[in-house]
Structure formats: structure tokens, C-alpha cells
C-alpha positions as CSV (number, residue, x, y, z in Angstrom):
1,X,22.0,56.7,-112.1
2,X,21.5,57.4,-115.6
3,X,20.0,60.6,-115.5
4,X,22.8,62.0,-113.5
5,X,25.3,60.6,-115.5
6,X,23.4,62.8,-118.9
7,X,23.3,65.6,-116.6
8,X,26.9,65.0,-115.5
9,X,27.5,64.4,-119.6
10,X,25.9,68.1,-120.1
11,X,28.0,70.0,-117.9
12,X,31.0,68.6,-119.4
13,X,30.3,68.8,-123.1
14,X,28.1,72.2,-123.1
15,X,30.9,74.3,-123.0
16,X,32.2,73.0,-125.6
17,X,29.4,72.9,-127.9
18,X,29.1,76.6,-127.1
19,X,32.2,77.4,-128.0
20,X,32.4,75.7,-131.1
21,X,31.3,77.2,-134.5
22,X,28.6,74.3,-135.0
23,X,27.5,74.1,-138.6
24,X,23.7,73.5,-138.9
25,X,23.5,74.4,-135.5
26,X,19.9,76.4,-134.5
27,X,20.0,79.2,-136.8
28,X,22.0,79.5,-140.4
29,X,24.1,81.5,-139.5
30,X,27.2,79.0,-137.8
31,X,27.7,80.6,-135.0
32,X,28.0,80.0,-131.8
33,X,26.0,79.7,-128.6
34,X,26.1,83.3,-128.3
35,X,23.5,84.0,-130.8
36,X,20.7,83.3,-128.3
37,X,23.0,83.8,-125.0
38,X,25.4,85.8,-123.5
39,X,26.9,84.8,-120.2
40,X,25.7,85.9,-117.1
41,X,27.5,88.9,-115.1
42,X,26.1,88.1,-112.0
43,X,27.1,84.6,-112.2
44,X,30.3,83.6,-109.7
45,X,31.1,81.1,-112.2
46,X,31.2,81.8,-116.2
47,X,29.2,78.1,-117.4
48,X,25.8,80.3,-116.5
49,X,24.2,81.6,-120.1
50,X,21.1,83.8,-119.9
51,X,19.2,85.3,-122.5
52,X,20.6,87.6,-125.0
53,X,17.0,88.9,-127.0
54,X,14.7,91.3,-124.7
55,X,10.9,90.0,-124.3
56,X,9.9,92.8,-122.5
57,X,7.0,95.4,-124.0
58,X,6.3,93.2,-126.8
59,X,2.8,91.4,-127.1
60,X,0.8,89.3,-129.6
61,X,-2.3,88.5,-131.2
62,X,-3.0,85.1,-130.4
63,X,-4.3,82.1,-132.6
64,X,-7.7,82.2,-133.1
65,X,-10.2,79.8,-134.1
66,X,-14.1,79.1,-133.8
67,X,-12.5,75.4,-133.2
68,X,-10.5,75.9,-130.8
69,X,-11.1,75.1,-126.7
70,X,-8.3,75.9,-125.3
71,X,-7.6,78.6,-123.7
72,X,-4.7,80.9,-125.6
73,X,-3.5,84.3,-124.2
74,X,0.1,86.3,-124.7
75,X,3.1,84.0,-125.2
76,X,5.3,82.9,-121.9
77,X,7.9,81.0,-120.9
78,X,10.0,79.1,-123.9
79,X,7.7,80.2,-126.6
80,X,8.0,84.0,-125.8
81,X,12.3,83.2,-125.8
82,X,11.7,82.0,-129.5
83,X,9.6,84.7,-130.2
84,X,11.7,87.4,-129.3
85,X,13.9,86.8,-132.8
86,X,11.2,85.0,-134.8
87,X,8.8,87.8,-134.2
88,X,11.0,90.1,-136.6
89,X,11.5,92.9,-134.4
90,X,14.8,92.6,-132.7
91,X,16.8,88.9,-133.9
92,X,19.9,90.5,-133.6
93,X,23.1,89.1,-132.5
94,X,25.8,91.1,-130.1
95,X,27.6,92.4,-133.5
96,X,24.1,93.8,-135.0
97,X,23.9,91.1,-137.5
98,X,20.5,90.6,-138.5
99,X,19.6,87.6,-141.0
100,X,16.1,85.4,-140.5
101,X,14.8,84.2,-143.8
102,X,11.2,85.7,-144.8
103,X,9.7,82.5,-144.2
104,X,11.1,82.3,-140.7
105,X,9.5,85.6,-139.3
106,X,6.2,84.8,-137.5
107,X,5.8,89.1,-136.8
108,X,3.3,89.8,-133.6
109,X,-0.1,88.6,-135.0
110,X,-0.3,84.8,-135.0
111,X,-3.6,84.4,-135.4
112,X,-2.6,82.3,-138.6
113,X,-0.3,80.4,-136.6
114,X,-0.3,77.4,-134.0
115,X,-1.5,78.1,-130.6
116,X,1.5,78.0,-128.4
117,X,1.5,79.0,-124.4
118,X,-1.7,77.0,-123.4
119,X,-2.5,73.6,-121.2
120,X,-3.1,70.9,-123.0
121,X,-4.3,68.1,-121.0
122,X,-6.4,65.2,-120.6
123,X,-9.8,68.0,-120.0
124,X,-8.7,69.3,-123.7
125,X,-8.7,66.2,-125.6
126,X,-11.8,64.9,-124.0
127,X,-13.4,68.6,-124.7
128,X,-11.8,69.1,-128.0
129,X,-12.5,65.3,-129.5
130,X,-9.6,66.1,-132.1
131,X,-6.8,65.7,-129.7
132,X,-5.3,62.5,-127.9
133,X,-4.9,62.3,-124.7
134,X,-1.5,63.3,-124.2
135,X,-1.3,61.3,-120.4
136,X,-1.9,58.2,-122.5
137,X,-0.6,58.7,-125.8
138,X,3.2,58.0,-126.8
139,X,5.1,60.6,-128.2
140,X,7.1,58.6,-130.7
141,X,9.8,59.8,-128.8
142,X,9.9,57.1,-125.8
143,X,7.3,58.4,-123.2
144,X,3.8,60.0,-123.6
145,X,3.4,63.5,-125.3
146,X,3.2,65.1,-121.9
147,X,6.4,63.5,-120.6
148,X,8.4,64.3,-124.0
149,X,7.2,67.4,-125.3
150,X,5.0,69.5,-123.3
151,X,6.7,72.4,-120.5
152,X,4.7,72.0,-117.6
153,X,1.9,70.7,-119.1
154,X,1.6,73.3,-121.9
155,X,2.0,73.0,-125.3
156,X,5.1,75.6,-125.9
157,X,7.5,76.0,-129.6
158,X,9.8,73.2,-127.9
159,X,6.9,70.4,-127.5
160,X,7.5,70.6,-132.0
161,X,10.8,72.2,-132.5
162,X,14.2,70.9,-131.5
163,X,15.6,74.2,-130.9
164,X,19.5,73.0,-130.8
165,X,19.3,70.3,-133.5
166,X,20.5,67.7,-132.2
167,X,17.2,65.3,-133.9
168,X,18.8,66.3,-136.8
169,X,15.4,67.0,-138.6
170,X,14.3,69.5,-141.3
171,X,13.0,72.7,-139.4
172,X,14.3,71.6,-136.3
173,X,11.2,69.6,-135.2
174,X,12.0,67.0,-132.9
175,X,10.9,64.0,-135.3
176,X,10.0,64.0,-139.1
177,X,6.5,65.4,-140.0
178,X,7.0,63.5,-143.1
179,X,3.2,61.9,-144.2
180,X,1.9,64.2,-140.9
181,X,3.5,61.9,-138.2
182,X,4.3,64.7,-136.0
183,X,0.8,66.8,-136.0
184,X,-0.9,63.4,-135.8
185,X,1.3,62.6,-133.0
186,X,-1.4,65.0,-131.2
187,X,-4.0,65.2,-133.3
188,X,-6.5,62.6,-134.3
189,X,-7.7,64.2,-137.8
């Protein structure tokens, strides 16, 4: 019963939120939900918001490290939708407006960056040695990492980043990193 009744809540309130200047709200710019969506033409009713940034053509250099063991290719899914502005090739807005801090562009090699788009899962932490098992392990967040922050089973830019900010956390993480609690939330050193 209570799930429905959040999912119930969400179909009520979203519209609102979206169209509502909301301060602090995913990017620094105030605006609304059409920053990142646009509303779907083919859609018989108007509550259905797609993607406003293209992902197509565009591909990455993946992280890469001697340590690593899992298995990273091209970003898909959520990470590539985060991407597509923090990549610093199109993060434009319908009106043209263009305005992501230096700090906040990633550009297309991420090498340097965490691995996003692969599975992490019980095999990888017992392979890697440095990870917990994230079947086992509590999020900090009221289930086990897998339940709370991985996408299907992979580790994506949402298992970290509260992309809306409702946590209300600096950088849009989804709890405080503050003395390394959210990277140690998966890794073990």
C-alpha cells in the first residue's frame, strides 16, 4: 500500500514541481523541468516528459585502470542522459542558453573519471577484493547498495548523484561524502 500511495503522491505533485521555478533545483540555473525535458508530442496526454539533450553519435573513452575488473565499455542508459550536457558538447536548453561551470564538464574522455555503465555485483567484489558486496552491504540509505543505488544491477551516475536534489546534499550526491562515507559506502579501502 505504501508504494502506491508514493507513486500516487508522484503523479500528483510532479507537475507541479515541473512547473515551478525551483531554486537549487538540478542545475544553477532555476529553471524549470524543461531544462532536461520537453514534453512528449506523441503522448495523448501532456504529464509524459522525454528527453530534451540528443545522445546519439557521441562516444567515450572509458575509465581505465590496471586495477580495475570490471568490465567498462561506452556509456548507456542513465549515465549517457547525464552525459549528454556534462560531456560539454551540447548542454543547451530550448532558448540556446548555455551555462555549466568548468568544473562540471566531464568532455568525452573519462579515463580520469569513475567507471559508470558497468555490473557491479557479488562476482566483482569477490574478484575485485576492494569492493563490498553490494547484495549484503547497506547503502546507508535503508536497503543494500544494490537495492538503493544501482540501475539494474549496474553502477550508473544516479547510484552517487541525486540528480533532482531532493537529499539536499552538496553536488547532488545522494548522501554526504563528508570523511569518505559515500565512496566507502562501496569501497573497502
Amino acid at each position: 500500500m505504501e508504494k502506491k500511495v508514493k507513486i500516487l503522491l508522484l503523479f500528483l505533485y510532479l507537475p507541479m514541481l515541473c512547473t515551478a521555478q525551483m531554486e537549487g533545483f538540478h542545475s544553477n540555473l532555476k529553471k524549470n523541468c524543461k531544462f532536461c525535458h520537453v514534453e512528449d508530442s506523441n503522448s495523448s496526454t501532456n504529464f509524459n516528459l522525454v528527453w530534451q539533450q540528443s545522445t546519439k553519435n557521441i562516444f567515450y573513452t572509458p575509465y581505465k585502470s590496471s586495477t580495475l575488473d570490471a568490465d567498462v565499455s561506452q556509456p548507456v542508459g542513465s549515465s549517457k542522459l547525464c552525459l549528454s550536457c556534462h560531456d560539454g558538447i551540447l548542454a543547451f536548453d530550448n532558448s540556446g542558453f548555455h551555462r555549466l561551470e568548468p568544473n562540471q564538464i566531464l568532455g568525452t574522455d573519462l579515463t580520469d573519471s569513475h567507471p559508470v555503465s558497468f555490473r557491479y555485483d557479488s562476482f566483482l567484489a569477490m574478484k575485485d577484493r576492494g569492493l563490498f558486496d553490494p547484495v549484503t552491504t547497506p547503502s546507508g540509505l535503508g536497503g543494500t547498495i544494490d537495492s538503493d543505488m544501482l540501475v539494474n544491477g549496474n553502477l550508473e551516475c544516479i547510484s552517487c548523484h541525486d540528480i533532482h536534489g531532493f537529499s539536499n546534499v552538496d553536488k547532488y550526491l545522494i548522501k554526504s561524502n563528508r570523511k569518505s562515507r559515500l565512496c566507502l559506502t562501496c569501497h573497502n579501502k
